[in-house]
C-alpha positions as CSV (number, residue, x, y, z in Angstrom):
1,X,24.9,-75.1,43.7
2,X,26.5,-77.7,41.0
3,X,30.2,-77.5,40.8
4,X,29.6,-79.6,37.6
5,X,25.9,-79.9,35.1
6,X,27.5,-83.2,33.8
7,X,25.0,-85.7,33.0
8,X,27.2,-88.2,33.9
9,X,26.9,-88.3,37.8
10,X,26.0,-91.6,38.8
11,X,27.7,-93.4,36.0
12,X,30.9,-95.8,36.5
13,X,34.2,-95.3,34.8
14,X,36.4,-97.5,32.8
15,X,38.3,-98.3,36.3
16,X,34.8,-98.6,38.1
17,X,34.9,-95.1,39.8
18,X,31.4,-93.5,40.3
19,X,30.9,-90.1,39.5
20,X,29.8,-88.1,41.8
21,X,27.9,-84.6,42.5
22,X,31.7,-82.3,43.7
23,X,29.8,-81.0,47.0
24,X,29.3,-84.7,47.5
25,X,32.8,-85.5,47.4
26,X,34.4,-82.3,49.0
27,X,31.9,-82.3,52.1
28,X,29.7,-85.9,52.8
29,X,31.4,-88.9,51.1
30,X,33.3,-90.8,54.0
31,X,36.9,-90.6,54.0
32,X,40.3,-92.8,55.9
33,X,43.3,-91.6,57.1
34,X,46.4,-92.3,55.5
35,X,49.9,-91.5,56.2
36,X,51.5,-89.8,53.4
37,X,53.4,-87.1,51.6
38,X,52.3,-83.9,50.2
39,X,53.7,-85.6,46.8
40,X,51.7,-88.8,47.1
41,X,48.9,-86.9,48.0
42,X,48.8,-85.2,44.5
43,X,48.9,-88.7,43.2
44,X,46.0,-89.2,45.0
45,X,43.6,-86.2,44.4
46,X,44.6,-86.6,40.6
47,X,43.3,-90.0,40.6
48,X,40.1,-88.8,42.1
49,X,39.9,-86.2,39.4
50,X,38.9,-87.1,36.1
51,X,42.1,-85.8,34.3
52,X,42.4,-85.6,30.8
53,X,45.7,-84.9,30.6
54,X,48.8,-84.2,31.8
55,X,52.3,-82.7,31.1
56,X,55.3,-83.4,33.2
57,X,59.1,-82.0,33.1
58,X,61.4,-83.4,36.2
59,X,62.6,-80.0,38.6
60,X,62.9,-80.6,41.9
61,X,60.9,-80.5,44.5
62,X,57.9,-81.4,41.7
63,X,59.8,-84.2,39.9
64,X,58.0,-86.9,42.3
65,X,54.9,-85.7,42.1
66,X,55.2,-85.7,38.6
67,X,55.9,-89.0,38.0
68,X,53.2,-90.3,40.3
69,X,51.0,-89.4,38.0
70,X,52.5,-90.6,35.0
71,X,51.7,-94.0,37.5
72,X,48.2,-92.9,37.4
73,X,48.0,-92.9,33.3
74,X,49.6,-96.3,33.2
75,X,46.9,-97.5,35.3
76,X,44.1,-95.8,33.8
77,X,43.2,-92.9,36.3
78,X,44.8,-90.5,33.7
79,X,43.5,-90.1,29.8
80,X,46.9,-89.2,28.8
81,X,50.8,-88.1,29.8
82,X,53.8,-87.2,28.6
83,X,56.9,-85.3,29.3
84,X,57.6,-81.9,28.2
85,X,60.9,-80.8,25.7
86,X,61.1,-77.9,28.4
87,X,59.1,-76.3,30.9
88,X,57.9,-73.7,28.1
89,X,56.6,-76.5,26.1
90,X,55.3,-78.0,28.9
91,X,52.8,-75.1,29.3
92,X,52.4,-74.7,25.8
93,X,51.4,-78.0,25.2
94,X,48.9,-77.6,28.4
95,X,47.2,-75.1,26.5
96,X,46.7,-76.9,23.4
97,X,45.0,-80.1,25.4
98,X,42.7,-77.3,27.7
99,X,42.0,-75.3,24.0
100,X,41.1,-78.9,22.6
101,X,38.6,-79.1,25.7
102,X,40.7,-81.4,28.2
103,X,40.9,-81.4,31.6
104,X,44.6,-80.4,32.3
105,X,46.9,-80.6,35.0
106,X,50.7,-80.0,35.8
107,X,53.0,-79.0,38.1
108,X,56.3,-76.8,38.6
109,X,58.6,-75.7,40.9
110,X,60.8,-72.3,41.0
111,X,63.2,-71.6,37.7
112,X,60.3,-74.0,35.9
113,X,57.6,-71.1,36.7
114,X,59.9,-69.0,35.4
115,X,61.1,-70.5,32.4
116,X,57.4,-71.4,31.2
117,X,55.8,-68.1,32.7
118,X,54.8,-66.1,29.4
119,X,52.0,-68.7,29.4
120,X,50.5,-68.3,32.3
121,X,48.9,-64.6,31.5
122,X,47.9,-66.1,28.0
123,X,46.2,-69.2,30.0
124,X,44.6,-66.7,31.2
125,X,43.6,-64.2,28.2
126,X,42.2,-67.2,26.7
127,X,40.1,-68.2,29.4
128,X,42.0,-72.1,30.2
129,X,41.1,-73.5,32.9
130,X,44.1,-75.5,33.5
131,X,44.9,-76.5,37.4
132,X,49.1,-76.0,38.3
133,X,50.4,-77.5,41.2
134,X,53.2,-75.0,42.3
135,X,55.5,-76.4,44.6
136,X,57.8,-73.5,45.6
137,X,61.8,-73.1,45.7
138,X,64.7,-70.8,45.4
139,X,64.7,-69.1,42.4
140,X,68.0,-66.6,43.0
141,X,71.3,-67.2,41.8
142,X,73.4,-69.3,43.5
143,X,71.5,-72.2,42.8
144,X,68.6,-73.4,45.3
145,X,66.3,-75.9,45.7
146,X,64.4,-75.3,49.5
147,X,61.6,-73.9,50.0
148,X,61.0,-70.4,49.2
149,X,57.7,-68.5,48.2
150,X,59.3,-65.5,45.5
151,X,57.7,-67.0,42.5
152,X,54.4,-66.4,44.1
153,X,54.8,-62.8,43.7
154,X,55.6,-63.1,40.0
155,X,52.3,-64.8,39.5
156,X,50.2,-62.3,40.8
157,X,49.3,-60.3,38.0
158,X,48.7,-62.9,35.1
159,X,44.7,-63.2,35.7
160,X,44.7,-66.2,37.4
161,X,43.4,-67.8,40.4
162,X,46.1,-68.7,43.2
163,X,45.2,-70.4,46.8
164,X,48.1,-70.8,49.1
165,X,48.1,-75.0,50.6
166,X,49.8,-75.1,54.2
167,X,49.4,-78.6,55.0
168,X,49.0,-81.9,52.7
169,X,45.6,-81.9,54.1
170,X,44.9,-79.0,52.0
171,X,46.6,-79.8,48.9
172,X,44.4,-82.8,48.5
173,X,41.1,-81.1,48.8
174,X,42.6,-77.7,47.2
175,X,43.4,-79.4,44.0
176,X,39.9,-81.2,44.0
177,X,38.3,-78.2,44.6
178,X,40.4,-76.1,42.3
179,X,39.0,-77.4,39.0
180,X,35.6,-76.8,39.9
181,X,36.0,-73.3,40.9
182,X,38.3,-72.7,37.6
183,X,35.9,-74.3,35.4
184,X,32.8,-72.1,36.4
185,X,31.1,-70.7,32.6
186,X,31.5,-67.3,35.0
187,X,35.4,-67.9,36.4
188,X,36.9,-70.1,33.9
189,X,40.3,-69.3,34.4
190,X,43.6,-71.4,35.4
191,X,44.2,-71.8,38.7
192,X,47.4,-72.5,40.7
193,X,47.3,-73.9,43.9
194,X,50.8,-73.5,45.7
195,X,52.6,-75.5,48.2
196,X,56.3,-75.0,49.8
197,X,58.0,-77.3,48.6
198,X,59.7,-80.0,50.7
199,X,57.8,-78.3,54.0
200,X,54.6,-79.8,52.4
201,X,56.0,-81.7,49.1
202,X,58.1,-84.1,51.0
203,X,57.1,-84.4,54.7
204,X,54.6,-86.8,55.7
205,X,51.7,-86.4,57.9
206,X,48.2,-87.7,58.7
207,X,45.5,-86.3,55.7
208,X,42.1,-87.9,55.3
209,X,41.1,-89.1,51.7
210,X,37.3,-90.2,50.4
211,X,37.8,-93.5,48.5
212,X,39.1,-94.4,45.6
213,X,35.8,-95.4,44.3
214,X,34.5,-92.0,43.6
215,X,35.5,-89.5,41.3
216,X,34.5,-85.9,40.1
217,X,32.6,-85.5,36.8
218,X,34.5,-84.8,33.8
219,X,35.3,-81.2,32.5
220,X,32.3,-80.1,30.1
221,X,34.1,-78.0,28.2
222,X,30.8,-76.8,26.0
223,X,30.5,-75.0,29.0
224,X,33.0,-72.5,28.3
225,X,32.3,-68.8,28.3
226,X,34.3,-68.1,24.8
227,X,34.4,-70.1,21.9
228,X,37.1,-73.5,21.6
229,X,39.9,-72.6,18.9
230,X,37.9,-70.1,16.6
231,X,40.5,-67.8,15.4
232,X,38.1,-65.5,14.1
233,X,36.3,-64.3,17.6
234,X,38.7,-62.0,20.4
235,X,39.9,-63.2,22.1
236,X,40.8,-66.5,20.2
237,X,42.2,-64.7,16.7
238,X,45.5,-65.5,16.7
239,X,46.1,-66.8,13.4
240,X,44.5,-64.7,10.6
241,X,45.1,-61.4,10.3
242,X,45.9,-60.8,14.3
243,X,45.2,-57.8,16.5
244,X,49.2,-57.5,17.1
245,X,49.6,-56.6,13.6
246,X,47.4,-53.8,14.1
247,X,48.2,-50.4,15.2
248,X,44.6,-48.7,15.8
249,X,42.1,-47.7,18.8
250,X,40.1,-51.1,17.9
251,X,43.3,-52.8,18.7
252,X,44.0,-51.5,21.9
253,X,40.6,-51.2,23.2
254,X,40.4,-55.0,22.5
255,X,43.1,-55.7,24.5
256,X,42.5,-53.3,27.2
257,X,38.9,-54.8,28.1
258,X,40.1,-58.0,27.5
259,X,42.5,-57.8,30.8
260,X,39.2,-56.2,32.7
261,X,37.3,-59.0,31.9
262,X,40.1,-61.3,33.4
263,X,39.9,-59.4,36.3
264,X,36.9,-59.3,36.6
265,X,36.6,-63.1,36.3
266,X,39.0,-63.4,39.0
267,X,36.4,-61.5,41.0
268,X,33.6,-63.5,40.1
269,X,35.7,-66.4,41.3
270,X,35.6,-65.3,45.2
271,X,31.6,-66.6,46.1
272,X,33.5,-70.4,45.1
273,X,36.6,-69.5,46.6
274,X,34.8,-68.6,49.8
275,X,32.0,-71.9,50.0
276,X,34.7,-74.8,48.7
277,X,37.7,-73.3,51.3
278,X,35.1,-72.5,54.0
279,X,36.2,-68.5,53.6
280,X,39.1,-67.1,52.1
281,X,41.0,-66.4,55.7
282,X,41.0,-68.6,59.0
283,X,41.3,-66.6,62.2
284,X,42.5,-67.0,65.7
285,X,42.0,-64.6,68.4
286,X,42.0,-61.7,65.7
287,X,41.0,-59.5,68.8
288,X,44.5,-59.1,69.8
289,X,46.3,-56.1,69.7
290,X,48.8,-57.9,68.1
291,X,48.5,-60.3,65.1
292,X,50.5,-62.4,62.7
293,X,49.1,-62.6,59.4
294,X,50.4,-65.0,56.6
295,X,50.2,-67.8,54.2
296,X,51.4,-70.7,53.8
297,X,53.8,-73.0,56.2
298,X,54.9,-69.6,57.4
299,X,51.5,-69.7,59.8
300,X,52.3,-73.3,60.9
301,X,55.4,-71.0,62.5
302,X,53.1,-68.5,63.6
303,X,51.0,-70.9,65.7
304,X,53.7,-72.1,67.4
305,X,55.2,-68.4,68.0
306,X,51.7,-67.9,69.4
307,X,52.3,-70.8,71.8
308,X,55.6,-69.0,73.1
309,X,54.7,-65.8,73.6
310,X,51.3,-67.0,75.4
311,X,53.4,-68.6,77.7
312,X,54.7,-65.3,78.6
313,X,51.5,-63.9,79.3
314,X,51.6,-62.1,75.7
315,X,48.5,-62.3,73.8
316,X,48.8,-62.8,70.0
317,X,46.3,-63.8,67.2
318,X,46.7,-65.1,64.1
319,X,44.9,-64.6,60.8
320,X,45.5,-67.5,57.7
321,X,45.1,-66.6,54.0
322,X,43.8,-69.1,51.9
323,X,43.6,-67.4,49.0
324,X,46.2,-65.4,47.0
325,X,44.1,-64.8,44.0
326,X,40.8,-63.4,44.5
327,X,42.5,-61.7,47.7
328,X,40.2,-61.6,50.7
329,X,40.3,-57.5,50.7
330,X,37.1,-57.3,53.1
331,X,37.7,-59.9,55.3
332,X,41.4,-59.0,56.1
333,X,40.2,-55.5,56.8
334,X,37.8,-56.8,59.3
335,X,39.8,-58.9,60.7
336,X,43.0,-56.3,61.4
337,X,40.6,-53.2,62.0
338,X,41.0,-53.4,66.0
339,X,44.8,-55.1,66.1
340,X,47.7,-52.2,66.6
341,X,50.8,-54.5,65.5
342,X,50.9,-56.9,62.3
343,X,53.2,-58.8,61.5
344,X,53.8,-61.2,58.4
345,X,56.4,-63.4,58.5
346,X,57.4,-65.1,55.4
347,X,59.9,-67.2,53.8
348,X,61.3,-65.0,50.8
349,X,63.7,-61.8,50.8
350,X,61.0,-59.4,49.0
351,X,58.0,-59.5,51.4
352,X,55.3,-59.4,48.9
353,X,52.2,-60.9,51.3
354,X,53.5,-57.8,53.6
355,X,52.9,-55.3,50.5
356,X,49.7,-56.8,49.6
357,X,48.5,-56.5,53.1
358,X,49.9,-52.5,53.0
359,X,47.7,-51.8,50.4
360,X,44.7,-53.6,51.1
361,X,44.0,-52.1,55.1
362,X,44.5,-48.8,56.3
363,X,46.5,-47.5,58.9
364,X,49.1,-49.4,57.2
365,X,51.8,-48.2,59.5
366,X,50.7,-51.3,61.5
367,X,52.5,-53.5,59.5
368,X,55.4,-55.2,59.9
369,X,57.0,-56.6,56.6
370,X,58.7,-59.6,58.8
371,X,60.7,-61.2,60.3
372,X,61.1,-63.2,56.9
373,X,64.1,-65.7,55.4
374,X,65.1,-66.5,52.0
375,X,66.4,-69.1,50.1
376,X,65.2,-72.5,52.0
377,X,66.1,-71.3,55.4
378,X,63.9,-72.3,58.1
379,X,61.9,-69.9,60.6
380,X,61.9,-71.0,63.9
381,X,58.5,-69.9,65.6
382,X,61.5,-68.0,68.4
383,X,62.6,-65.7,65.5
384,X,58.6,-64.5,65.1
385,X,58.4,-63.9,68.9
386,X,61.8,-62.2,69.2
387,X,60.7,-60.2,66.6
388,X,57.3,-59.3,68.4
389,X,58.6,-59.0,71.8
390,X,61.6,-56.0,69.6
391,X,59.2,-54.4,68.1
392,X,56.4,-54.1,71.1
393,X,59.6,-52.9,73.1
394,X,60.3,-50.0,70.1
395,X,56.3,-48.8,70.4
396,X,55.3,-49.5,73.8
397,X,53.6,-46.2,73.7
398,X,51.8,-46.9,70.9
399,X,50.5,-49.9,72.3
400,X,49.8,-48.2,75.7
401,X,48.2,-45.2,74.2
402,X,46.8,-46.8,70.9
């Protein structure tokens, strides 16, 4: 299966890149370890990525990343750059290069997501297959600027495509893979792949890159499911005598399949989701009784909260999400149907991976919306096992009896 039907694979670009096939790149082409940061790492899976174009505004913990790319379109990797007036025209403009047929990308971070979010559900709407690196922070007055996941939840609904990175590692091929997936004629829809910040952003670690010599194939954007700026075919009229202006059952039903057909688009993007990420969840001794399932740096916690508790002779599994948007419904079920505790630790004060998981299993009562901390705190992997060995204490009979 072709991520890309780009006649160009094989050919060199202007800075002597090969293209090559995507499942080429992602899975066979050799790759080096390197020592880096999660924002240098963006640097370097851009450059690998045939961008068109992209749009920066500094906010922190994204500023850096930001301007290493602005590095890659002074030497060449980049077709074009510039920064923003705001982080509103920042996606706006993103959505005139993607409607113009470009391969976009840009990043964001916390009151950024915010200020720029009514574009995000028209990305969507009009099918753009734009790629946003998310790095996540405090969004809550007082101002903060650590890590913290809350703008996740506000993304949820806006139709597009959302993996969760935990480690640098991931980022790289997640942002590689992420504009294949969005830019199937069946998906095409924007995709954000989401980091916490500084966890990931700004710590350095060991990650594995192919060479600089190979690139993806360019975005064909002939391959697009709607038409490219025609104002006069839904769900691109937006200029002439608009559908907003109307007050009639044409009008509304227009609208109304419209948002099914994102949806469903979303759904149609899980058989990628699940070959380029290798499945949609990872799991670790998800026969225990007792599991912790998150996203995020928040299982880097778990794991080590695992570690504790196992020394204690207290067994404890662990299931990963990789994907926020399409959810892994099925699998989570399967994985959590024989488990009697869950528990999904996470670093913001609303729990929204907790409610997602409530309404995707049954026999919700199982889970535990916690232990989770807000604005940039850390978790230490001893707060997860307090909070295990509490709550095993408060149901002992439950876990006795089942």
């Amino acid at each position: 299966m072709a991520g890309n039907n780009n006649r160009s694979i094989g050919a060199v670009n202007k800075k002597g890149q090969k293209i090559v096939e995507p499942e080429y790149l992602f899975f066979e082409a050799p790759r080096q370890e390197f020592f880096m940061t999660g924002s240098e790492i963006v640097k370097e899976a851009i450059r690998r990525a045939s961008v068109d174009i992209s749009v920066a505004y500094p906010i922190t913990p994204q500023s850096e990343a930001a301007a290493l790319v602005g590095e890659l379109w002074t030497e060449g990797y980049v077709g074009d750059y510039f920064r923003g007036e705001n982080e509103f025209a920042v996606m706006s403009q993103c959505a005139g290069a993607s409607f113009g047929g470009a391969r976009v990308f840009t990043t964001t971070s916390g009151p950024g997501t915010l200020r720029a979010f009514e574009n995000f559900p028209m990305w969507s709407g009009a099918r753009l297959p734009i790629l946003i690196n998310v790095m996540v922070r405090g969004v809550n007055s007082p101002l903060n600027i650590q890590p913290d996941t809350l703008e996740m939840a506000f993304l949820l609904d806006t139709g597009m495509l959302i993996w969760h990175a935990e480690t640098a590692q991931e980022l790289f091929d997640m942002l590689l893979k992420g504009f294949i997936v969005a830019e199937q004629p069946d998906v095409h829809l924007p995709i954000a792949v989401c980091i916490d910040g500084f966890f990931v952003s700004h710590t350095k670690e060991m990650v594995s890159l192919t060479g600089t010599d190979i690139c993806l194939p360019h975005y064909d954007p002939y391959r697009s499911p709607v038409p490219c700026m025609d104002m006069e075919a839904p769900p691109m009229r937006m200029m002439r005598d608009p559908f907003v202006m109307k007050s009639n059952y044409i009008s509304y039903a227009t609208h109304a399949s419209w948002q099914q057909e994102v949806r469903g688009a979303v759904e149609r993007a899980r058989k990628y989701s699940v070959r380029y990420l290798g499945g949609m969840i990872e799991e670790e001794n998800s026969d225990a009784d007792i599991l912790i399932v998150s996203s995020g740096t928040a299982v880097a916690q778990g794991r080590e909260a695992v570690r504790l508790l196992a020394e204690e002779g207290i067994k404890v599994g662990i299931v990963r999400i990789k994907s926020i948007r399409p959810f892994p419904t099925e699998e989570l079920r399967q994985a959590t149907k024989n488990a009697r505790l869950i528990f999904v630790p996470e670093f913001n004060v609303s729990g929204w991976m907790a409610r997602e998981i409530k309404s995707t299993i049954d026999r919700n009562h199982r889970v535990i919306a916690g232990p989770h901390v807000a604005g940039g705190m850390t978790m230490p992997p001893e707060i997860i096992a307090e909070e295990i060995k509490k709550v095993m204490h408060l149901r002992k009979k439950e876990l006795v009896h089942g």
